[in-house]
Structures are given as C-alpha cells and as structure tokens.
C-alpha positions as CSV (number, residue, x, y, z in Angstrom):
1,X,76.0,55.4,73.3
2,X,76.3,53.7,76.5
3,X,78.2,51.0,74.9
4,X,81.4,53.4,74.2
5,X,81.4,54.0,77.8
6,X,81.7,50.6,78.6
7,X,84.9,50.3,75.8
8,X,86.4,53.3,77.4
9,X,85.9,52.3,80.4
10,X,87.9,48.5,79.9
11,X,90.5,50.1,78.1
12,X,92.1,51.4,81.5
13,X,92.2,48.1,83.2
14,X,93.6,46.8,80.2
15,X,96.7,48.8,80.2
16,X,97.4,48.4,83.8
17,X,98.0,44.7,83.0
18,X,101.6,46.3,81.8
19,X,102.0,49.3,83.6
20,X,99.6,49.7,86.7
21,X,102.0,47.9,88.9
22,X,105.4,49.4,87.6
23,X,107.8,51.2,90.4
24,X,107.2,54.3,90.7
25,X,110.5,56.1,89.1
26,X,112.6,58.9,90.7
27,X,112.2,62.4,88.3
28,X,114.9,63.3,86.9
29,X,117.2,66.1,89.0
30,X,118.5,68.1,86.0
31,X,117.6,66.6,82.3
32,X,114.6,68.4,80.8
33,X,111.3,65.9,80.4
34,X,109.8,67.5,78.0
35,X,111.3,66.5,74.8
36,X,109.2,68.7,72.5
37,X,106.3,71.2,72.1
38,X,105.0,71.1,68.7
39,X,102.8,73.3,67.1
40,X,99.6,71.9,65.7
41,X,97.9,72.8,62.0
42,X,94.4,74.6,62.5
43,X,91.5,75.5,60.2
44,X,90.6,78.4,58.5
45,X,89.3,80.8,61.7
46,X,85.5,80.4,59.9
47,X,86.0,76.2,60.2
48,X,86.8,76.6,63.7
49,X,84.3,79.3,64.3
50,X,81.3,76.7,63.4
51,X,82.9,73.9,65.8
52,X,83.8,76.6,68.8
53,X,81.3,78.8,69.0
54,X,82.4,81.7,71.4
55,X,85.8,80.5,71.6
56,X,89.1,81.6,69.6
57,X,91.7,78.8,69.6
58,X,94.6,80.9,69.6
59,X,97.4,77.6,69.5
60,X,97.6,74.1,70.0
61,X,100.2,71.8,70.7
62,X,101.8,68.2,70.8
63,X,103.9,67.5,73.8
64,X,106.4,65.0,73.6
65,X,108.4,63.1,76.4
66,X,110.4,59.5,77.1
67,X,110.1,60.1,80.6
68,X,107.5,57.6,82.1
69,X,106.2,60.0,84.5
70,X,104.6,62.0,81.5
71,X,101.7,60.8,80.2
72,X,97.8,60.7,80.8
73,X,96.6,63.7,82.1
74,X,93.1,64.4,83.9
75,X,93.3,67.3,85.5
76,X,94.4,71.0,84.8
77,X,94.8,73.7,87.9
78,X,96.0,77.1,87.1
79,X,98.5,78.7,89.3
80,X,98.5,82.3,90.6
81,X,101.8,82.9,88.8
82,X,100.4,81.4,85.4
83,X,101.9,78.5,85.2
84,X,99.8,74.9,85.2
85,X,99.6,71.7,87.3
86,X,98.2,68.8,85.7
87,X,97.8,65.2,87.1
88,X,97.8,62.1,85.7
89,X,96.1,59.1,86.1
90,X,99.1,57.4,88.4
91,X,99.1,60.6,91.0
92,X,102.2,61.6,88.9
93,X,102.1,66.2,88.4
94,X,103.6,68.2,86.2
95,X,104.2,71.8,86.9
96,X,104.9,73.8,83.6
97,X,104.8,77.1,82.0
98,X,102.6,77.0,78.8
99,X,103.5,78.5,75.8
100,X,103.4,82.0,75.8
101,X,104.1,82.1,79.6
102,X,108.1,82.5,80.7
103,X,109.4,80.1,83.2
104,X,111.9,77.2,84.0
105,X,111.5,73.7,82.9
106,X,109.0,71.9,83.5
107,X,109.4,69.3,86.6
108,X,107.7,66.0,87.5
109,X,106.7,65.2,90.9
110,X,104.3,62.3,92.3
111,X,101.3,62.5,95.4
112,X,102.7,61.1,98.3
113,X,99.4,59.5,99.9
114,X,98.9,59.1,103.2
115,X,98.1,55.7,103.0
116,X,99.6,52.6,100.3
117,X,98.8,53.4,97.1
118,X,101.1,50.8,94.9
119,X,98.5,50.1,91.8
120,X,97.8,52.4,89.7
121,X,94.0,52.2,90.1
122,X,94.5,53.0,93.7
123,X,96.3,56.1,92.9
124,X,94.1,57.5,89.3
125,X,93.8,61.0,90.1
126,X,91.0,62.2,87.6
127,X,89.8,65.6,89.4
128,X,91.4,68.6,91.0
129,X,90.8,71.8,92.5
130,X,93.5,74.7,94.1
131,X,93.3,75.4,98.2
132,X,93.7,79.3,97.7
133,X,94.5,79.4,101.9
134,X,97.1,76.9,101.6
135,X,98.8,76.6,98.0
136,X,97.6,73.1,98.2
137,X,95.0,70.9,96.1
138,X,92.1,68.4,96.7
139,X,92.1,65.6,94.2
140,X,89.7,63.0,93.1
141,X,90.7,60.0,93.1
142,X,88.1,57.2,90.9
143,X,89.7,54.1,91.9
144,X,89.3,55.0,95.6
145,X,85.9,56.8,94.9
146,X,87.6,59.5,97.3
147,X,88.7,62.9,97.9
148,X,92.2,63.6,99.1
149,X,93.6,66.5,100.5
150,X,97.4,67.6,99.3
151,X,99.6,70.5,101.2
152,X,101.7,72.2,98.9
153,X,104.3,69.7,99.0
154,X,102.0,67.4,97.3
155,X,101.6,65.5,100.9
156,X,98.4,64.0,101.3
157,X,96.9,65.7,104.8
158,X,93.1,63.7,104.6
159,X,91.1,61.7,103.0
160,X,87.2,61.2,102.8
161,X,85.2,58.3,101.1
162,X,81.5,59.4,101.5
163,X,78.7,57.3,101.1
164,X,77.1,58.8,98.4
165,X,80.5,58.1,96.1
166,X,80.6,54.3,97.2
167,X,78.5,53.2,94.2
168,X,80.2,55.6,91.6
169,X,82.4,52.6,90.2
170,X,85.7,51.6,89.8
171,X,86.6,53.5,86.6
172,X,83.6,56.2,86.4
173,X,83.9,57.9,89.3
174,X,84.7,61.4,90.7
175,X,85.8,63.2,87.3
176,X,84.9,66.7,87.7
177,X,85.8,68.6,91.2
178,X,86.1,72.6,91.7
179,X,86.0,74.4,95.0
180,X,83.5,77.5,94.6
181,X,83.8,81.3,95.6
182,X,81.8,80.7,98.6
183,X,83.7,77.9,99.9
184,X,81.7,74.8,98.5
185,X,82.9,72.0,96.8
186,X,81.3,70.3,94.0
187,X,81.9,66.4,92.1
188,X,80.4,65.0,89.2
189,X,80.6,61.1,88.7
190,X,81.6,60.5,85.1
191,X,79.3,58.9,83.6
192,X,75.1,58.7,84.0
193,X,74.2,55.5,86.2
194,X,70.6,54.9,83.8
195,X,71.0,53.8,80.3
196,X,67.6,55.1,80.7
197,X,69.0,58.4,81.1
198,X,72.0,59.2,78.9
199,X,72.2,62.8,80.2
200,X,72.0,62.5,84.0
201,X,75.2,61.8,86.0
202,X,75.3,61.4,90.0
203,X,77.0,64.6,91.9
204,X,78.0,65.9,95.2
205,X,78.5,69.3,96.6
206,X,79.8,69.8,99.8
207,X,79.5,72.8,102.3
208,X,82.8,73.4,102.6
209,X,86.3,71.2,102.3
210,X,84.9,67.8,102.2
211,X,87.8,66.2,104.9
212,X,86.1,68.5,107.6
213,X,82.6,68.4,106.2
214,X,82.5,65.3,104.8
215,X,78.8,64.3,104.1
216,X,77.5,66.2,101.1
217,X,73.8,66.4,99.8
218,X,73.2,65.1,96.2
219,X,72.1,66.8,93.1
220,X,72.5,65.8,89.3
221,X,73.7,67.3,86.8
222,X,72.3,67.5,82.8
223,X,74.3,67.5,80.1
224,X,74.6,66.2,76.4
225,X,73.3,62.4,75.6
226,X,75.8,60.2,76.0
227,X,79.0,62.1,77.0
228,X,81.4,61.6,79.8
229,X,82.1,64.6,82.0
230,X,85.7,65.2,82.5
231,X,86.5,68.2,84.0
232,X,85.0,71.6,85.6
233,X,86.5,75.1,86.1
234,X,84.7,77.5,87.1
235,X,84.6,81.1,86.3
236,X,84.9,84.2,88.2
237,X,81.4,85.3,87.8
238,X,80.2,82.0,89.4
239,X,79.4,80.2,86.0
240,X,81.1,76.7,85.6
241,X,82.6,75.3,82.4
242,X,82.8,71.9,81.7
243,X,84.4,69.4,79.7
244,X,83.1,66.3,78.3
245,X,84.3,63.4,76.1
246,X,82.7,60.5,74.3
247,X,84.1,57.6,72.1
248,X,83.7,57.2,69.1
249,X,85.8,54.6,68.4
250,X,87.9,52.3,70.1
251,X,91.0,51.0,68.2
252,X,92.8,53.5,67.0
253,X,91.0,55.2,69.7
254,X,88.9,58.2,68.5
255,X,87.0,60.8,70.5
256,X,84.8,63.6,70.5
257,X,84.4,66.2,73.1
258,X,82.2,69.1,74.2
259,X,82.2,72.3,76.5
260,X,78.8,73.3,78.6
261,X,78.5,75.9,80.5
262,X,76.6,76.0,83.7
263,X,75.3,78.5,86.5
264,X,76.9,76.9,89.9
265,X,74.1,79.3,91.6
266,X,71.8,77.5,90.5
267,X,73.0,73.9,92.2
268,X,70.2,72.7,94.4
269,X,70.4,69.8,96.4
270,X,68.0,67.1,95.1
271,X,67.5,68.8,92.1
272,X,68.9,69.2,88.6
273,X,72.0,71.5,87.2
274,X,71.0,72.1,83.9
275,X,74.0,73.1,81.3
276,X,74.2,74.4,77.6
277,X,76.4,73.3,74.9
278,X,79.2,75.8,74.0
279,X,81.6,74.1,71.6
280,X,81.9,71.1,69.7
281,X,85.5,69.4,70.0
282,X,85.6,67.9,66.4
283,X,87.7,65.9,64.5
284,X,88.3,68.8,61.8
285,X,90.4,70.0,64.9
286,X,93.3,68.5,66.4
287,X,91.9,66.1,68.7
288,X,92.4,64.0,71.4
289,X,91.2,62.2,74.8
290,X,90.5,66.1,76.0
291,X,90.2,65.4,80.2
292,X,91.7,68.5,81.6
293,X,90.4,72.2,81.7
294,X,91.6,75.4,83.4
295,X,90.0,79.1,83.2
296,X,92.8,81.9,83.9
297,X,91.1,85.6,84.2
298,X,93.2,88.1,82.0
299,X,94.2,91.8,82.4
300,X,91.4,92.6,79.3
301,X,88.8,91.0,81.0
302,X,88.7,87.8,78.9
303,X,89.2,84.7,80.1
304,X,92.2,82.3,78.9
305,X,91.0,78.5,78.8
306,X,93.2,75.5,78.1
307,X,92.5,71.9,77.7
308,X,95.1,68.8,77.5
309,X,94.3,65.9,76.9
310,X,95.4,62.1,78.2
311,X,97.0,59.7,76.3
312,X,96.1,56.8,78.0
313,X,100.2,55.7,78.0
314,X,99.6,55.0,74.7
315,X,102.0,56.8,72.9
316,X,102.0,56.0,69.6
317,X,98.5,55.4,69.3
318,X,97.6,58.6,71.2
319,X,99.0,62.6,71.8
320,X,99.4,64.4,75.1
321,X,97.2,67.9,73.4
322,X,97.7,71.2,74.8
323,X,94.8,73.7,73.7
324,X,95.0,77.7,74.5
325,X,91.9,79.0,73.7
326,X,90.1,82.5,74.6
327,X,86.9,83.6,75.5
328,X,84.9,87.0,76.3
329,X,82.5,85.8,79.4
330,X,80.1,88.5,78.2
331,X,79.2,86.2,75.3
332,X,78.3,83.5,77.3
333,X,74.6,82.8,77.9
334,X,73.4,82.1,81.7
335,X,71.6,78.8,81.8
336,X,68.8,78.4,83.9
C-alpha cells in the first residue's frame, strides 16, 4: 500500500540526521574496501523456478566493507569490459569486477558536481545510464529532481531540472533512467502520484541527451499495484527490464521486489507504457532493498542480469546483495 511508501520514504531523511552531512572521506590509495564477498544459500532450482520465472539465479552474494564510502547502492551500469559501476545514494561509485569476471580491486570514487552538493539529499544519485560516445554517465539525481551529466572522470559537464520533474518530490523522484538505441532517454518517477492509482507513476522521455534537449514530453508508465520502480535496463532488442520494490515492513526493514518487462517501442507520449510481471523477488530467496539492475549480452546469446541491492547505511540491520542471474530473451513475452 501507499502507506509503506510513505515509511520508506521517511526512513531516508531519518538517517541523514547522522550521516547526510558527514565529510566526504578521501578513498583509500592502496587498502582493498571490500572486506568480503560471501556466498549466499539458495533454494532447490524448482523453489526458485516458481518465484523467477524465466530467470536462472546462477549466485548471489553478501558484500562486506568498513569503508564509509560503501554502502547504499541505486544504480547498476555495465561496462564494455565487464566490469560494473554502481552509485550510491551520496554520489559515492564503485567500480568492480563481479564474481566470475577477472580484474583488480575494486576502487571507490565520488561525483564531482558542478555545483555544491554538501548534503546528502542534494547529492542521492538514484538513476544511471552509460554515454557510449564518451565513456561517461547521466545520473538521476531525486533530491535535485535533476539530470546530470558526468565525463568519464566522473566530472559533472551539465545539469537540467525540467519542469515536468519539479513536482516529482523530494525522496520519489527520478528512479529509473536508460538512454535507448536510438538516442532517447527515458525517467520514471518512483512512485505513482494518485493513491487512486497504485500502478501509474509519472515519466519523461527525452529526444535525445536531456542537457541539450532538455524539455521532454510525458507519458506514464503501468506496472504492479503498489510497488516502487527502481531501476531500468534495457535490452538489446529494444525491450526494457525493470526493477521494482515495495515494503513490507519497516523495522527490521523487509522488502519485496519484482521484474517487468516492457517494449520501449511502444512509449508514446501522453499515453501509457504497459509492462508484465517476470519474477517475483521473494523472501524464500536472499533478499534485500533490490535498487540496481544491469543487462550484459553474452557470447551464447543470453543475456547476464544482476541486481544489488542498497542498504540504506544500515549495516547491521541491512546487506549490500549482489545477484547474477541469466536469461534467454527468446523466452520473454512482448507486451503490448
């Protein structure tokens, strides 16, 4: 319901009371960050079949760091050389190679916005997408209810606030954000603005980068009652996977989570982007505040698909998730 939202949605403000203002601290130069990758139990394949649908979880994993510059993830970008960027919630990045993938440590690194950004809700990156012409990334940010642009330095080069975001909120705003093939650029607010209508949520798609064409036509998009939507990747054939995340229950915090899949050809402004459920992200499985998702094409024609999830800085009470999972795209249906 509407209500858990709302809990969720509190929580944040209440933990910046004792860490949204903290400096921001230097990464460390040679000591690893990550102080362990642990391997998760999973159900019997038939138990995770009934819960995942067309998706084989192939591993999951807790990862653990002291370093406060690790924690709370949002969003997932794949790289070209396999490796994954996430961001946090604080415009902190990590870089890493996921299991399975060879390559050096992991290292942190931080946004460096273009303009101040000293609280943490003025610097919550909860969306991101890859420039393929540049190596950089745009990022949405929910505090500002903007849309940055980084070089590959992690620089910020632009920002844009556009009027249609301004009444998005200051903790449900832009959530989801992918760049499609043809250039376009699409947002989803987090949550629907009706409690009349629990499976509506505000979005955006822009012609092309949204710092140089920065008024975008509206559309909404339809997904399960009640759920937040979290994050988008979209696949090589056009169709867009996307993550979303309810509460269940706030202290010990307990969530639920889902994967739709929808048909970005089908985006019309003014109209409606239907999705259809894919996978149920249930407690029987190892579970957490899922908020980031990436889709990595492989050699076999599958598609890899991980999912990590944010802990909120709540370490004790919460686990920074790492899912690998793998699909066939020719399984998938094509909504309409």
């Amino acid at each position: 319901m509407r209500r858990s939202i709302v809990i969720l949605s509190v929580v944040p403000v209440l933990l910046w009371v004792t860490w949204g203002r903290s400096p921001r601290p230097e990464p460390p130069k040679h000591l690893p960050v990550i102080d362990a990758v642990i391997p998760q139990a999973l159900p019997d394949r038939r138990q995770m079949a009934r819960y995942l649908g067309p998706f084989r979880l192939e591993g999951a994993w807790q990862i653990k760091s002291r370093h406060t510059m690790v924690f709370g993830y949002s969003a997932l970008v794949p790289e070209p050389d396999g490796k994954l960027t996430a961001f946090n919630d604080s415009g902190d990045i990590l870089r890493f190679a996921p299991p399975g993938v060879p390559g050096p440590p992991p290292q942190p690194n931080w946004v460096r916005f273009e303009r101040k950004a000293a609280t943490k809700a003025s610097r919550d990156v909860e969306s991101a997408t890859r420039d393929p012409k540049t190596g950089g990334y745009w990022l949405g940010l929910e505090g500002r209810n903007s849309i940055i642009h980084l070089n590959s330095r992690f620089v910020a080069t632009g920002e844009v606030a556009p009027r249609a975001m301004h009444g998005w909120g200051l903790n449900t705003g832009p959530e989801a954000l992918a760049r499609l093939a043809d250039g376009r650029m699409v947002t989803i607010r987090e949550v629907p603005p009706s409690w009349t209508e629990p499976r509506l949520h505000d979005a955006l798609v822009f012609s092309g980068d949204p710092i140089r064409h920065p008024v975008p036509q509206r559309f909404r998009f339809d997904g399960p009652d009640n759920f937040s939507v979290v994050d988008m990747a979209v696949l090589p054939d056009g169709r867009a996977l996307i993550l979303m995340r309810r509460l269940l229950w706030p202290l010990p915090m307990r969530f639920a989570g889902r994967i739709v899949i929808a048909d970005t050809a089908r985006i019309r402004p003014g109209g409606v982007w239907h999705s259809q459920p894919l996978a149920s992200l249930a407690s029987v499985l190892p579970v957490d505040n899922f908020e980031g998702i990436a889709a990595v094409p492989r050699p076999d024609g599958r598609i890899t698909v991980w999912i990590i999830s944010d802990d909120n800085a709540m370490r004790v009470l919460q686990r920074t998730l790492l899912w690998k999972m793998t699909v066939d795209p020719k399984t998938l249906p094509w909504p309409k």
